[in-house]
C-alpha positions in Angstrom: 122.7 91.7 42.0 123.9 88.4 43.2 126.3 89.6 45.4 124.5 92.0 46.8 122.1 88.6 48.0 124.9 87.6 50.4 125.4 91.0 51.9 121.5 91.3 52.2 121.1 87.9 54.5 124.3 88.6 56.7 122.6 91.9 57.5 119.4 89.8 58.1 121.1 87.4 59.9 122.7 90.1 62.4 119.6 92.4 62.6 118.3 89.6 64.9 121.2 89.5 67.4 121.2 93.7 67.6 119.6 93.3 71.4 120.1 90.6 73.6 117.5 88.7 74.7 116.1 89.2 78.7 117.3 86.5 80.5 114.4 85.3 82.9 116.8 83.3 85.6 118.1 87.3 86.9 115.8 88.7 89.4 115.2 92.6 88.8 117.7 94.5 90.8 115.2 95.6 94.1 113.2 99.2 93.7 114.8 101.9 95.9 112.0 103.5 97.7 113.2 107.6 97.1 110.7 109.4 99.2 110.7 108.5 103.2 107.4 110.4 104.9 109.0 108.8 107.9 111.4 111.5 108.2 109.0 114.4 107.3 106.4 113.7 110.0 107.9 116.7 111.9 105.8 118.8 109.5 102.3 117.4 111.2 100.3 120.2 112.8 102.8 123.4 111.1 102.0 126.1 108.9 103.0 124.7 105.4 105.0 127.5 104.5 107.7 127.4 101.6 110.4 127.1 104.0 108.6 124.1 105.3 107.8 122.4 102.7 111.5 122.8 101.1 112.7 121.1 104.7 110.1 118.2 105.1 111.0 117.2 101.2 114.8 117.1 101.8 114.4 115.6 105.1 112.5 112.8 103.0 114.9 112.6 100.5 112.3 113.4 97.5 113.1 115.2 94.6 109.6 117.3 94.4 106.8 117.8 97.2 103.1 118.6 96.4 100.7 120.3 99.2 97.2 119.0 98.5 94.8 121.4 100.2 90.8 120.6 101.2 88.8 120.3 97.4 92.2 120.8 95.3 91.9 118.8 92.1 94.7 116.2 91.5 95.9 113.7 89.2 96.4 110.0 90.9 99.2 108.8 89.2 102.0 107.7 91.5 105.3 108.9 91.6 107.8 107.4 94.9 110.4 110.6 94.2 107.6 112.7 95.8 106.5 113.9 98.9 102.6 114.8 99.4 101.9 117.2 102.5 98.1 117.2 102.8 97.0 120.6 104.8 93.4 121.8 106.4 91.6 125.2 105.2 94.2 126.6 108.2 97.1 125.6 105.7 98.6 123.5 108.7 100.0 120.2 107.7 97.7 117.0 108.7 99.2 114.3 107.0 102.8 113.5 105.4 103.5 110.6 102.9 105.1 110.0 99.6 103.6 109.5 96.1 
């Protein structure tokens, strides 16, 4: 039992140093925007077909799209990889941004 005290406090002692410490002197590295509705405003005023929609998202560099149509429920949470197309009840695109 007393040697086993040694072995217990090193492994105390080293438990502490298992993740290094933030350093607050480095800056964040700066947030990549992934989604660019810049490049999808061709979409404005056309049918939002599948075809479409598959364009205006790669064109925007997102990673998912989401077509928000008159009275759809949606969640609000905000998410820069994806593109929003929001149509009229003629399905024809009226705005284009990212979130």
């Amino acid at each position: 039992m007393v040697r086993a005290v040694p072995v217990l406090f090193a492994c105390a002692a080293l438990a502490g140093c298992a993740q290094p410490r933030p350093r607050d002197d480095v800056p964040p590295p700066p947030r990549v925007a992934l989604c660019q509705a810049e490049a999808a405003q061709f979409a404005l005023g056309q049918a939002a077909t599948p075809v479409l929609v598959e364009e205006a998202e790669q064109r925007a560099g997102a990673s998912r799209s989401r077509v928000i149509r008159p009275g759809m429920v949606m969640t609000m949470e905000f998410d820069d990889a994806r593109l929003i197309l929001d149509v009229d009840a003629a399905n024809r695109v009226t705005r284009v941004r990212c979130g």
